[in-house]
Backbone as CSV, one residue per row, in Angstrom:
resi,resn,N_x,N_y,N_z,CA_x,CA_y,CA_z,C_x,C_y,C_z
1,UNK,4.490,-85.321,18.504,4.477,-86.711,18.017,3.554,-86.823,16.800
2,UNK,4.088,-87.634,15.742,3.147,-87.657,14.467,2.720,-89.612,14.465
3,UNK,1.282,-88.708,13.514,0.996,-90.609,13.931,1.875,-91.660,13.584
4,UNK,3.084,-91.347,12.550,4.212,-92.233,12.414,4.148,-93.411,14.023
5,UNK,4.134,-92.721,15.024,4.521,-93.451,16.288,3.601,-94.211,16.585
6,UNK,2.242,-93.811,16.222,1.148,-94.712,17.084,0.932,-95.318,15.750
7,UNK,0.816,-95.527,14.240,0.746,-96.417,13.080,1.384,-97.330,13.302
8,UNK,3.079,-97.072,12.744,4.003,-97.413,12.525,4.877,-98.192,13.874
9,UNK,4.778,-97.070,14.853,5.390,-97.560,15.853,6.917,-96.845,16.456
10,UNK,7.334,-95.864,15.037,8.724,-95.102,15.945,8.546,-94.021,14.698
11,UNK,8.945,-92.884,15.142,9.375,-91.448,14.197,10.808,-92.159,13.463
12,UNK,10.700,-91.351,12.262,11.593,-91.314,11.373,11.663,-92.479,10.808
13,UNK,10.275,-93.050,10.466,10.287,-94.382,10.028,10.569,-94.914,8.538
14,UNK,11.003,-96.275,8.478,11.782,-96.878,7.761,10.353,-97.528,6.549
15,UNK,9.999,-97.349,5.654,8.970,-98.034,4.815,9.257,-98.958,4.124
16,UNK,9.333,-100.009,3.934,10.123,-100.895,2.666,9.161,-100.937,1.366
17,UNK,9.940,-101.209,0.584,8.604,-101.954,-1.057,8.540,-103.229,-0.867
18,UNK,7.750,-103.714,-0.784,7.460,-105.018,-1.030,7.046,-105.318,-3.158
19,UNK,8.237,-104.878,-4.010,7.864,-104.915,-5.003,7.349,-106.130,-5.947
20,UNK,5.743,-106.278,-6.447,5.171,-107.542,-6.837,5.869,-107.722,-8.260
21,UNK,5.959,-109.289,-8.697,6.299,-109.116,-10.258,5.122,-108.928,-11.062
22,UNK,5.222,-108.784,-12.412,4.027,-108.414,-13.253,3.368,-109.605,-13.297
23,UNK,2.132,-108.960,-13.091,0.546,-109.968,-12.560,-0.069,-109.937,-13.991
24,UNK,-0.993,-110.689,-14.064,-1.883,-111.007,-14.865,-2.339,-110.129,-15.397
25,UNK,-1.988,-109.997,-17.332,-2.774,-108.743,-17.759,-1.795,-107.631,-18.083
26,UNK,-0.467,-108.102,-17.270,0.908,-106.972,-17.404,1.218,-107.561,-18.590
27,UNK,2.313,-106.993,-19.427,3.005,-107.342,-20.802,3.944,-108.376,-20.240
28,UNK,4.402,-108.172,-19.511,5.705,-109.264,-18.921,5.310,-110.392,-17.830
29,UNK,4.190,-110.305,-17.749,3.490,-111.584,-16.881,3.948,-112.791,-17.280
30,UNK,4.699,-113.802,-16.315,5.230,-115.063,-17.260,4.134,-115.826,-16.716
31,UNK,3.204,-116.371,-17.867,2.097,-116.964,-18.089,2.290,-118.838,-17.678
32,UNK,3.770,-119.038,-17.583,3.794,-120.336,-17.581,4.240,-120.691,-15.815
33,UNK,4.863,-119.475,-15.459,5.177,-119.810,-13.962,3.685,-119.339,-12.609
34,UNK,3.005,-118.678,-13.925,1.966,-118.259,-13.167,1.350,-117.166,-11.690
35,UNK,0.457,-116.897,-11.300,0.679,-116.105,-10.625,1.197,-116.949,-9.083
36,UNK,1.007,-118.150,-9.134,1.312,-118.875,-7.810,3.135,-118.564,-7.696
37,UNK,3.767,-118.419,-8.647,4.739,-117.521,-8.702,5.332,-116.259,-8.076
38,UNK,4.702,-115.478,-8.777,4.520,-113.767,-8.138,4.166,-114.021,-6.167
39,UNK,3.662,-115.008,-5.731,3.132,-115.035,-4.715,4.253,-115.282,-3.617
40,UNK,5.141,-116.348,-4.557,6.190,-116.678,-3.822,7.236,-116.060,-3.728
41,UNK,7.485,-115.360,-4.618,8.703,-114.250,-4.718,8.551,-113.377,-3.800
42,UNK,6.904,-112.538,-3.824,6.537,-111.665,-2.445,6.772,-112.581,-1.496
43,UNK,6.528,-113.237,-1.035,6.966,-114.177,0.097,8.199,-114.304,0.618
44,UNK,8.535,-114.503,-0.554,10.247,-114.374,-0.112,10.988,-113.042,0.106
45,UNK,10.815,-111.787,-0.747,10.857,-110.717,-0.168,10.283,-110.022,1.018
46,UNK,9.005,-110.566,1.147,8.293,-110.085,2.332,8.960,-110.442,3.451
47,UNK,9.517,-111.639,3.602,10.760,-112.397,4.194,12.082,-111.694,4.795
48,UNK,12.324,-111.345,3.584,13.860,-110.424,3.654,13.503,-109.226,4.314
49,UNK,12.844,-108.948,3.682,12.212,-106.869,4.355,12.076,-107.514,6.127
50,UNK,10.955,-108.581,6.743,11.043,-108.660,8.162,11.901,-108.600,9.249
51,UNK,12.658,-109.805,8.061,14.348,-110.769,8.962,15.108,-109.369,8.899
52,UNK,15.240,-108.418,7.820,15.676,-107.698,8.207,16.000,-106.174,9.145
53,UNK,14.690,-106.541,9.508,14.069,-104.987,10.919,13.282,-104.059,10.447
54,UNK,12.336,-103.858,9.114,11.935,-102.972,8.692,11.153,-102.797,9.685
55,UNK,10.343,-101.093,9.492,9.341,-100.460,10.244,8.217,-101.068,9.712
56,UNK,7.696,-100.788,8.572,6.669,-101.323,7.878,7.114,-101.677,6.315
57,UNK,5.837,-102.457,5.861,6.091,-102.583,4.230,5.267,-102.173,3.555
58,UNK,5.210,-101.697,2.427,4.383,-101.666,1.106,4.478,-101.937,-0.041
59,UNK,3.846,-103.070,-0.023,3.234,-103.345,-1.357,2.953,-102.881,-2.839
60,UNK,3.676,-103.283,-3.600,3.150,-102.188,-5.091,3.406,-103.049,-6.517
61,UNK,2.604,-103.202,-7.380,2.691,-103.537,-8.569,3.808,-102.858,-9.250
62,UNK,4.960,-102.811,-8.862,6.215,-102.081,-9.196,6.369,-102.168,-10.589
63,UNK,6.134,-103.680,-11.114,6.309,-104.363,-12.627,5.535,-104.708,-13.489
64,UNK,4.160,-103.605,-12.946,3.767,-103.969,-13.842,3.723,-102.714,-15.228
65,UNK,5.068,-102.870,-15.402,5.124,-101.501,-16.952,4.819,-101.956,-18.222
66,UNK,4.741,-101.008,-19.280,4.292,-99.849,-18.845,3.124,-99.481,-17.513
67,UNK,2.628,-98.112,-17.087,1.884,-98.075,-15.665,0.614,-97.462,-16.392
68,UNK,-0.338,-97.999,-15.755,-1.399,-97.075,-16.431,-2.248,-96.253,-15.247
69,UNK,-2.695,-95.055,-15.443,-3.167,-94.501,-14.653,-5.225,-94.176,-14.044
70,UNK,-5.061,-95.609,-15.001,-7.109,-96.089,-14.615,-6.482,-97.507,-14.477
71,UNK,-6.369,-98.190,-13.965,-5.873,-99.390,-13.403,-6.858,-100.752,-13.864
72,UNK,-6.348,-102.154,-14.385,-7.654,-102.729,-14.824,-7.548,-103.654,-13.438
73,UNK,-9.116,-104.372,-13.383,-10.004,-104.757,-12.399,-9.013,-105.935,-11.908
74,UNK,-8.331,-106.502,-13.102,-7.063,-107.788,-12.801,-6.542,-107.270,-12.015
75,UNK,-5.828,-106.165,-11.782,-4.527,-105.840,-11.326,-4.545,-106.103,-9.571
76,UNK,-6.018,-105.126,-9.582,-6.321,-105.265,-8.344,-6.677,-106.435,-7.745
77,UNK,-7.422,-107.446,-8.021,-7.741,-108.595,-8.011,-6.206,-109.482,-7.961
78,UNK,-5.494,-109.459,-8.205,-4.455,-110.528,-8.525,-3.579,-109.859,-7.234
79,UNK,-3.417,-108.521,-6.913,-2.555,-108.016,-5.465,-3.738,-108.165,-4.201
80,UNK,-4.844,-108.226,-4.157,-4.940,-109.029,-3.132,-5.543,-110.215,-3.025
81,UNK,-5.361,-111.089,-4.105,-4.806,-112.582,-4.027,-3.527,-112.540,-3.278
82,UNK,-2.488,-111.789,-3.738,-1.535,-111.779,-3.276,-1.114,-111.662,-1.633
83,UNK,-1.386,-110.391,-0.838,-1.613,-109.891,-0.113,-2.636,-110.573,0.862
84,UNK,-3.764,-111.322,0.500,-4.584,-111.962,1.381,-4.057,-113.267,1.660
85,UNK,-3.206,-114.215,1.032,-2.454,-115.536,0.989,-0.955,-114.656,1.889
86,UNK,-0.397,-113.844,2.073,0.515,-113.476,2.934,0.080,-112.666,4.033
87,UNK,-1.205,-112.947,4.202,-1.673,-111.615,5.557,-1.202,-112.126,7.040
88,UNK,-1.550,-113.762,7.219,-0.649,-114.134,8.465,0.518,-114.343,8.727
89,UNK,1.601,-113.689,7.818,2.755,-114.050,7.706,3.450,-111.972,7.889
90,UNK,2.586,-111.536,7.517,3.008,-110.303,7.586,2.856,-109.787,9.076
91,UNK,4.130,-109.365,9.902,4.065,-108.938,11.272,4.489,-107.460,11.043
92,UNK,4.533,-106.762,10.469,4.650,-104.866,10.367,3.873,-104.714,9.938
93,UNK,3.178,-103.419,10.331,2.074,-102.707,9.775,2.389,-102.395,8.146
94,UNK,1.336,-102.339,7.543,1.630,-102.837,6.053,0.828,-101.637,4.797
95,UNK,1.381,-101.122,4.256,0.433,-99.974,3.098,0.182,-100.808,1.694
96,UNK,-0.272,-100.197,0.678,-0.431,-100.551,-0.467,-0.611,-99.436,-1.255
97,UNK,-0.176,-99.664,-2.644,0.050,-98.863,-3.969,-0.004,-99.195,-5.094
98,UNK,-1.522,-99.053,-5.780,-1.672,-99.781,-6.817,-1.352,-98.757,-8.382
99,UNK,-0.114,-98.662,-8.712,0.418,-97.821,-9.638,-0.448,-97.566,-10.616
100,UNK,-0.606,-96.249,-11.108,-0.517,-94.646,-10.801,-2.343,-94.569,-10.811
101,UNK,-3.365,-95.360,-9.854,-4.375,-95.454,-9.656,-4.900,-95.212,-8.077
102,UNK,-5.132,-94.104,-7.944,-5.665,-94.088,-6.069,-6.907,-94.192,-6.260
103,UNK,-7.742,-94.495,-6.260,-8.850,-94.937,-5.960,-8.537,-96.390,-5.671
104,UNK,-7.954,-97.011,-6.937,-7.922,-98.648,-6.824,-6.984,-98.542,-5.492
105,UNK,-6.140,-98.510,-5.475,-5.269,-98.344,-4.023,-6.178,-98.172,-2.906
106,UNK,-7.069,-97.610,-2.442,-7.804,-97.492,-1.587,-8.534,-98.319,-1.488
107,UNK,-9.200,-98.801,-2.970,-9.845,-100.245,-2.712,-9.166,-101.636,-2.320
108,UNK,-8.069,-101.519,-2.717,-7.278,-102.767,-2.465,-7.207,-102.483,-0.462
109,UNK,-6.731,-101.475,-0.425,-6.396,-101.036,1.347,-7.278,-101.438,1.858
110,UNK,-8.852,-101.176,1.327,-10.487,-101.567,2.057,-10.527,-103.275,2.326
111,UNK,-9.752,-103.708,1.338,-9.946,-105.299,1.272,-9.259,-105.921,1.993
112,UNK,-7.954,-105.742,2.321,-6.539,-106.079,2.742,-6.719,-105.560,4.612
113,UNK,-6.912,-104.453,4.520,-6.745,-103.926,5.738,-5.263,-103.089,6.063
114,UNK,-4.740,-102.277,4.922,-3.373,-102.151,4.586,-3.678,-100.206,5.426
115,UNK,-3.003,-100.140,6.175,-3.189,-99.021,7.509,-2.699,-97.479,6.397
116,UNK,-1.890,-97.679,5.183,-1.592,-96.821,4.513,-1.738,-96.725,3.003
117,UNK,-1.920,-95.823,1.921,-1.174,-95.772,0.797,-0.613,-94.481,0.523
118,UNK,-0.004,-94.769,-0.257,0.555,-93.848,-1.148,0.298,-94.062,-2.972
119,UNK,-0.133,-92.334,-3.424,-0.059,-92.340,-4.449,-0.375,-91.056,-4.935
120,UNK,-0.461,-90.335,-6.299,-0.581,-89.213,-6.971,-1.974,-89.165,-6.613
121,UNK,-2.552,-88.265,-5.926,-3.465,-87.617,-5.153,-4.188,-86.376,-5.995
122,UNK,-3.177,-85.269,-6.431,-3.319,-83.761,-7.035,-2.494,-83.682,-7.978
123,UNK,-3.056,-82.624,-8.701,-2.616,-81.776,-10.208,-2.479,-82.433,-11.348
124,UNK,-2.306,-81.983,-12.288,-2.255,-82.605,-14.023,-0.907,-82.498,-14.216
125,UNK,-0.350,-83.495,-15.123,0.825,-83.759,-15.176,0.700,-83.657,-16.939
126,UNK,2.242,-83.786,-17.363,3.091,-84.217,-18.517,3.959,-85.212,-17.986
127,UNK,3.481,-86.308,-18.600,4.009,-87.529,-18.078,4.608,-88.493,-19.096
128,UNK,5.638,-89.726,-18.663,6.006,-90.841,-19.867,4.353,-91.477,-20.257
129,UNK,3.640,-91.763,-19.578,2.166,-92.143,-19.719,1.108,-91.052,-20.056
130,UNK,1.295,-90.083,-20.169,0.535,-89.338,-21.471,0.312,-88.373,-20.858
131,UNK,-0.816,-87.308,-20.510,-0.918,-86.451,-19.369,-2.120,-86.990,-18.501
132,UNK,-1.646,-86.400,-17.301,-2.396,-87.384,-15.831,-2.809,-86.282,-15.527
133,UNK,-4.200,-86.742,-14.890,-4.946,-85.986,-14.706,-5.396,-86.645,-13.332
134,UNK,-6.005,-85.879,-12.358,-5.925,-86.484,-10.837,-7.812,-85.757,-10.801
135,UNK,-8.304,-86.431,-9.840,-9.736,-85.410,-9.121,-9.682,-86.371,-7.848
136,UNK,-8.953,-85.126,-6.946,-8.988,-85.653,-5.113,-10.177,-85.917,-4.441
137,UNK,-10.732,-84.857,-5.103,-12.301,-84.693,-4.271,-12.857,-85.815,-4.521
138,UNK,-13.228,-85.862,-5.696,-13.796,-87.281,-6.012,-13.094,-88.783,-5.169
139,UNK,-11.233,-88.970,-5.385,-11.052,-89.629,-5.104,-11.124,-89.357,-2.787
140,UNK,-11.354,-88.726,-2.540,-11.649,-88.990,-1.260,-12.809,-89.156,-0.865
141,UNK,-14.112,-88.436,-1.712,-15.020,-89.092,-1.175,-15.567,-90.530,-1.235
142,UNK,-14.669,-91.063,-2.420,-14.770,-92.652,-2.993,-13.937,-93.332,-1.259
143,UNK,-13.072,-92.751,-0.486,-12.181,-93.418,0.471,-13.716,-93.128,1.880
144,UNK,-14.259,-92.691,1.965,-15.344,-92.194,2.576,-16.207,-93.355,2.405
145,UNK,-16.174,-93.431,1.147,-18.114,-93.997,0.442,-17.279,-95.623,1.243
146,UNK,-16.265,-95.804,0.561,-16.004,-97.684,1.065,-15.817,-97.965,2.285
147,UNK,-15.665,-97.061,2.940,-15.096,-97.308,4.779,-13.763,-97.293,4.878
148,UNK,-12.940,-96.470,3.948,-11.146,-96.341,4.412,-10.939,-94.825,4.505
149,UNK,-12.011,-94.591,5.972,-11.608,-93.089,5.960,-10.038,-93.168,6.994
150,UNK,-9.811,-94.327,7.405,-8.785,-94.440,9.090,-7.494,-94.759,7.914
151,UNK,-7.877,-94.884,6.869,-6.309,-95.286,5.857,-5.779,-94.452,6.011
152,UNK,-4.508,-94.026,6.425,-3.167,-92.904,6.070,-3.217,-92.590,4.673
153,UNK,-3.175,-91.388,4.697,-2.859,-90.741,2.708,-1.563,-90.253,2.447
154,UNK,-0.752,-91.109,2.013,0.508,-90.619,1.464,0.748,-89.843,-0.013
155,UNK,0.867,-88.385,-0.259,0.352,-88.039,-1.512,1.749,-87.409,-1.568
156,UNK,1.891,-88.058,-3.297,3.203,-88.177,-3.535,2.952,-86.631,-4.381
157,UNK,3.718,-85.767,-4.312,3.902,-84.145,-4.733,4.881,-83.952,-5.591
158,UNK,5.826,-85.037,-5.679,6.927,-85.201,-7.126,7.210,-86.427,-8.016
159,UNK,5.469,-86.428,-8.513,5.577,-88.152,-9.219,6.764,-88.543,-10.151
160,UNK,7.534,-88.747,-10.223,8.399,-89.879,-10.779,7.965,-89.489,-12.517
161,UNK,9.185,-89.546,-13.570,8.779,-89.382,-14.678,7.471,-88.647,-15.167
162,UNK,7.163,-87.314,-14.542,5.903,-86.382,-14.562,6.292,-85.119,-14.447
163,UNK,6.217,-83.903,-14.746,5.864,-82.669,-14.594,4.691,-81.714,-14.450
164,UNK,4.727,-81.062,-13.343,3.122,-80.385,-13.576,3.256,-79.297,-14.892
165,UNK,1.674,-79.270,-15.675,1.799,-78.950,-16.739,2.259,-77.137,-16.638
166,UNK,1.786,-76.427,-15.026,1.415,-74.964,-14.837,2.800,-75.142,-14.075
167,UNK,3.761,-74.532,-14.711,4.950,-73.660,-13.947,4.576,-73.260,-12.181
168,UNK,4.987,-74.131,-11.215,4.562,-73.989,-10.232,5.729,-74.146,-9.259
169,UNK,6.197,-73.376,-8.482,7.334,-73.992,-7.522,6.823,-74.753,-6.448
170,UNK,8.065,-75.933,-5.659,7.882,-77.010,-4.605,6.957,-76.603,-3.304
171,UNK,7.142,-75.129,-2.736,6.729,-74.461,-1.964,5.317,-74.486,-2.285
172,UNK,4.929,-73.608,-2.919,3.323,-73.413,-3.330,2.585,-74.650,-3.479
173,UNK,3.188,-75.926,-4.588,2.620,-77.172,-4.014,2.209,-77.805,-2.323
174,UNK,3.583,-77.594,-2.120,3.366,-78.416,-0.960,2.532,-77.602,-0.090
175,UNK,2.410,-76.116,0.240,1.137,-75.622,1.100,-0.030,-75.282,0.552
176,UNK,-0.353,-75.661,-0.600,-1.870,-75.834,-1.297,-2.188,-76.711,-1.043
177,UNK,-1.548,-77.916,-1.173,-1.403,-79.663,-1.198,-2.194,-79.543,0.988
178,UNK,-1.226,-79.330,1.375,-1.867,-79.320,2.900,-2.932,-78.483,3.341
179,UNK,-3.363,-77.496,2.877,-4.661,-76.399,3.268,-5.558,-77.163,2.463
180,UNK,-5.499,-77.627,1.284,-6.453,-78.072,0.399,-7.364,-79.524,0.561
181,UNK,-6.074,-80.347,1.026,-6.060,-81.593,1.606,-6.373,-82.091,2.522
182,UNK,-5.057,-81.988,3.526,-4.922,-82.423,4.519,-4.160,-83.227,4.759
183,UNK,-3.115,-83.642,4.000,-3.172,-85.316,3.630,-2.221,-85.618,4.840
184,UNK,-2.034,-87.143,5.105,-1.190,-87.544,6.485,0.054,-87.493,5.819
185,UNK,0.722,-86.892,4.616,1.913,-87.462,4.837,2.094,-87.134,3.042
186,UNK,3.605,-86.217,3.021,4.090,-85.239,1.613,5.354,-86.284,0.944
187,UNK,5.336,-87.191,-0.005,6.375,-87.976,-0.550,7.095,-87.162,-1.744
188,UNK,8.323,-86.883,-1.424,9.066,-86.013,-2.142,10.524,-87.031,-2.742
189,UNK,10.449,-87.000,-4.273,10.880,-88.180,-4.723,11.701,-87.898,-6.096
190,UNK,13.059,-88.344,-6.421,13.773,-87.957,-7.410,13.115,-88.482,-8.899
191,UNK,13.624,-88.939,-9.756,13.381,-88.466,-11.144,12.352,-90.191,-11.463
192,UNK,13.107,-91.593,-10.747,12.453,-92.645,-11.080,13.134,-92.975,-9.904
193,UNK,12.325,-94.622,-9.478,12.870,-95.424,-8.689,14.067,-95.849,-8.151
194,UNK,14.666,-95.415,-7.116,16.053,-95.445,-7.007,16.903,-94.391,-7.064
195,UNK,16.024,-92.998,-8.065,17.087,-91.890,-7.878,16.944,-91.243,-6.826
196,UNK,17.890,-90.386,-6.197,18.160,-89.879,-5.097,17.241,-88.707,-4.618
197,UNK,16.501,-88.399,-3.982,16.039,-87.886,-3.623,16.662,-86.001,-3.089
198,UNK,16.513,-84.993,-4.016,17.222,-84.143,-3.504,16.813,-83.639,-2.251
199,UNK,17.932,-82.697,-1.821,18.343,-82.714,-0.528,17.576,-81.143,-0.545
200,UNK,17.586,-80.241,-0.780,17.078,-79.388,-1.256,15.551,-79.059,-1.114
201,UNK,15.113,-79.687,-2.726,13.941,-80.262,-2.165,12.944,-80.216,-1.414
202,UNK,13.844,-81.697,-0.330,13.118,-81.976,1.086,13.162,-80.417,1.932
203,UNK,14.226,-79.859,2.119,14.286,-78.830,3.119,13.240,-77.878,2.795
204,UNK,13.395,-77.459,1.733,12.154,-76.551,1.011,10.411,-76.993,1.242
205,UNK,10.556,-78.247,1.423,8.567,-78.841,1.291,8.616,-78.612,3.263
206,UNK,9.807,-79.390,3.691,9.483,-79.072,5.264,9.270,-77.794,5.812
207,UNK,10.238,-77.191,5.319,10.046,-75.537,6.207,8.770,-75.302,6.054
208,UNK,8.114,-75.562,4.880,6.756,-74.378,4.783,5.896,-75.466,4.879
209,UNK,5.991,-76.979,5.787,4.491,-77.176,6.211,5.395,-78.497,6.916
210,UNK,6.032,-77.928,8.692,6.689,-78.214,9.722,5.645,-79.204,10.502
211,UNK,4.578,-78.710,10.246,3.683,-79.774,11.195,2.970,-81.278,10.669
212,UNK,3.278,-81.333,8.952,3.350,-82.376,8.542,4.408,-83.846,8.036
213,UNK,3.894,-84.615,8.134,5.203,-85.854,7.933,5.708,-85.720,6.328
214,UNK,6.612,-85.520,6.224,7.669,-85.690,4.840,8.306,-86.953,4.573
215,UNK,8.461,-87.404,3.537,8.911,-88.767,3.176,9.953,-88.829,2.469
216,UNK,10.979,-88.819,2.386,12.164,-88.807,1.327,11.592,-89.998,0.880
217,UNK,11.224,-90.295,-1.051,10.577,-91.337,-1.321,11.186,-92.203,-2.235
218,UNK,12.433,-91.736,-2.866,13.424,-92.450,-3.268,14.688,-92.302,-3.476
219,UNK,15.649,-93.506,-3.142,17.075,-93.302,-3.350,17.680,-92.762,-1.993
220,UNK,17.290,-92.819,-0.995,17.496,-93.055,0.130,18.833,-94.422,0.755
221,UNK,19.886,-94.077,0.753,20.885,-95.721,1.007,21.823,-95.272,1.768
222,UNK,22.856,-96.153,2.368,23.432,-96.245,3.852,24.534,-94.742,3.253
223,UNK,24.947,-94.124,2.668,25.763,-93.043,2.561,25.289,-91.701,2.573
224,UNK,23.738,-92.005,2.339,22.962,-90.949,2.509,21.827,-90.803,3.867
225,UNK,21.556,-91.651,3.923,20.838,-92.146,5.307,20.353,-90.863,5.943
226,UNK,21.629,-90.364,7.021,21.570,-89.292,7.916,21.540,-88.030,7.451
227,UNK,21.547,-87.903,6.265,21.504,-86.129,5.784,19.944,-86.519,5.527
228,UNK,19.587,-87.665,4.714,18.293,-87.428,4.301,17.298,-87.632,5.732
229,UNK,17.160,-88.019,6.524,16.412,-88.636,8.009,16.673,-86.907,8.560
230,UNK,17.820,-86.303,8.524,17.891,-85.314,9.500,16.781,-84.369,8.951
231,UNK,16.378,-84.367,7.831,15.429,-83.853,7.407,14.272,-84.130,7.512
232,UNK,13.907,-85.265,6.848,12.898,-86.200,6.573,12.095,-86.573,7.809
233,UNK,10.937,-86.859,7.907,10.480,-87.860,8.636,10.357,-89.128,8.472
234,UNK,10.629,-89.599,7.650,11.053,-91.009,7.294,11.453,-91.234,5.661
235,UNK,11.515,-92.165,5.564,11.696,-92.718,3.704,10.899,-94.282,3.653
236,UNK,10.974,-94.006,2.110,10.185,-95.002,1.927,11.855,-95.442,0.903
237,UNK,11.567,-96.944,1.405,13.227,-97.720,0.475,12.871,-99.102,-0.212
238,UNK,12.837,-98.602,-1.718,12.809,-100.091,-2.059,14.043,-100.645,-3.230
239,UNK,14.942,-99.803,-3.822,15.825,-100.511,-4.905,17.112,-100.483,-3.880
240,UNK,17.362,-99.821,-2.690,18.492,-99.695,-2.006,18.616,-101.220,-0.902
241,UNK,17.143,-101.961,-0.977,17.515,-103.196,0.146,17.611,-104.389,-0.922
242,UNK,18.022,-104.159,-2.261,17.903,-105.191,-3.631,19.551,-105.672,-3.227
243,UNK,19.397,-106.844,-4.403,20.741,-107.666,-4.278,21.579,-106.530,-5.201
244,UNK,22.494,-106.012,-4.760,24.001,-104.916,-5.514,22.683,-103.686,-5.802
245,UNK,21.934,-103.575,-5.085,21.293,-102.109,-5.190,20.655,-101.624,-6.796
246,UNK,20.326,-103.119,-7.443,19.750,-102.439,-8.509,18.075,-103.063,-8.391
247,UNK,17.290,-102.414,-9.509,15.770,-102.394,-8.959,15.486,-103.363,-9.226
248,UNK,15.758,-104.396,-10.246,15.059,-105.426,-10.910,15.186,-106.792,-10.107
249,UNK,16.214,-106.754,-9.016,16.766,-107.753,-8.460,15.773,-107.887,-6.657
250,UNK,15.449,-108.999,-6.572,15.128,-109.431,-5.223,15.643,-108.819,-3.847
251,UNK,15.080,-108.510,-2.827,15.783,-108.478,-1.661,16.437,-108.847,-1.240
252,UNK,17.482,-108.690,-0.552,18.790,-108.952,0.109,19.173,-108.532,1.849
253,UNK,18.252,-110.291,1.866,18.220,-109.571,3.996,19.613,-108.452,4.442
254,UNK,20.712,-109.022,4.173,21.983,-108.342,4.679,22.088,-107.023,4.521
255,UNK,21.665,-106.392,3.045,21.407,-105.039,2.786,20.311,-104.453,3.961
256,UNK,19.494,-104.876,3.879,18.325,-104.507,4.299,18.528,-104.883,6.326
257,UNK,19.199,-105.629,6.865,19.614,-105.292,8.271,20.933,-104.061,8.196
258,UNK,21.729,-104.031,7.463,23.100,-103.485,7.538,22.591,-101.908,7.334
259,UNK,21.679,-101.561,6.560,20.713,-100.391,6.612,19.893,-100.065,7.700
260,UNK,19.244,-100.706,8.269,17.971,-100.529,9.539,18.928,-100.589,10.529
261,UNK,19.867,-101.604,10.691,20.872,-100.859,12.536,21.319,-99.800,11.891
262,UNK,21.848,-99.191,10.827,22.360,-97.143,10.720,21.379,-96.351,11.040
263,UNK,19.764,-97.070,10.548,19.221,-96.313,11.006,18.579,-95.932,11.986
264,UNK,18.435,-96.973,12.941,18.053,-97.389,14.425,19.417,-96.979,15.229
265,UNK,20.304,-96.604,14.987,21.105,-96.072,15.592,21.294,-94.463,15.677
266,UNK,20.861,-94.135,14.429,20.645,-92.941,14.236,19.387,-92.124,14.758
267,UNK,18.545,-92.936,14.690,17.180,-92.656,15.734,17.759,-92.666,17.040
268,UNK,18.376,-93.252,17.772,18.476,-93.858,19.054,19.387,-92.146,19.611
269,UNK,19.861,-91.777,18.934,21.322,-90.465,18.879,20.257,-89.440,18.804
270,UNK,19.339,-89.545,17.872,18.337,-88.439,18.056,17.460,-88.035,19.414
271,UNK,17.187,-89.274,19.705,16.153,-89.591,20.867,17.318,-88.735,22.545
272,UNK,18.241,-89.511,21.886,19.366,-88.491,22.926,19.956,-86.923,23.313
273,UNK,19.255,-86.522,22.413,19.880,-85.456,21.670,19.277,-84.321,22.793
């Protein structure tokens, strides 16, 4: 059993995005609808993701692009405004992801009380945002120094629009990444938001480190579902529960139940098995 069951509440769990619009300080922040805005839209998605059976949600400054990878003091500040005005309304255990910044993510988690994050953890990249540069050590003893040592670490091993700069195969990451680490949990993720997550891949990061949780982390949807889960220990889904499955668009309870019974059914067949 992985802590998926005692966090979350069931293996092979279902993660949603709770994606925020651009906050204060983003280029696309609409200054006239304000952030009492952004608040309500999460609301209303936070809404859709419940009504519709998710396992848990997370939270993420999805919009606020371009992403920067030292995060300013607004960003954080304005998601848990956000997040603290929806905390009694939120009934699933809940993560946070303050884009492409883990430290701030951890601070936001310290404030919120958010049981998980996810984010770029290790290695130097070639990236659309310039080259990224990560220091774990540092950033875990910062999760230490604030009191979020009980936070789940979701460390994403195929950031999205990034390459590691040193010719390295999936394998060797992913069991450096766990001897080095430790981390609760390996997010293995196609090219940007929404692309499919290869199949491949996943099989390759599981075999060579079986005793940790794997995440298919994007592009995960009802035709793919069961090849990716038979692998996976869960996914994280956020452009596949949108209105016609594209990213920019709001949640769509119907997507988002018509997805969770395939996959609660598909759990249920496993459990049988």
């Amino acid at each position: 059993m992985t802590w998926l069951k005692e966090i979350i509440g069931t293996e092979k769990a279902i993660i949603a995005m709770c994606h925020l619009l651009p906050l204060p300080g983003d280029p696309h922040f609409d200054k006239d609808k304000g952030l009492e805005y952004v608040v309500e839209m999460a609301r209303k998605d936070l809404h859709a993701l419940q009504d519709g059976g998710v396992d848990a949600v997370m939270f993420s400054n999805e919009f606020s692009l371009p992403y920067l990878t030292n995060v300013k003091t607004e960003t954080v500040a304005a998601m848990a405004r956000i997040i603290g005005e929806l905390l009694k309304e939120i009934k699933v255990p809940f993560g946070v992801n303050v884009l492409w910044d883990a430290k701030k993510s951890l601070d936001l988690a310290a404030a919120t009380g958010a049981k998980f994050v996810r984010e770029i953890f290790t290695g130097v990249y070639a990236s659309d945002f310039g080259t990224w540069d990560t220091n774990v050590g540092e950033t875990i003893r910062h999760q230490y120094r604030i009191g979020a040592e009980n936070v789940k670490l979701l460390f994403n091993i195929v950031p999205e629009a990034a390459k590691y700069l040193a010719e390295r195969d999936i394998e060797s990451i992913a069991r450096s990444t766990v001897f080095n680490n430790k981390p609760d949990a390996l997010c293995v993720s196609g090219l940007t938001a929404g692309a499919q997550t290869d199949v491949d891949l996943l099989k390759r990061v599981k075999s060579v480190v079986p005793e940790t949780v794997v995440f298919a982390n994007t592009g995960v949807r009802l035709h793919n579902l069961e090849e990716q889960l038979t692998i996976a220990d869960g996914a994280v889904i956020g452009t596949t529960f949108k209105y016609d499955g594209k990213f920019e668009n709001h949640v769509d309870v119907k997507r988002v139940k018509e997805f969770m019974d395939k996959a609660k059914d598909f759990r249920a067949h496993l459990l049988v098995r």
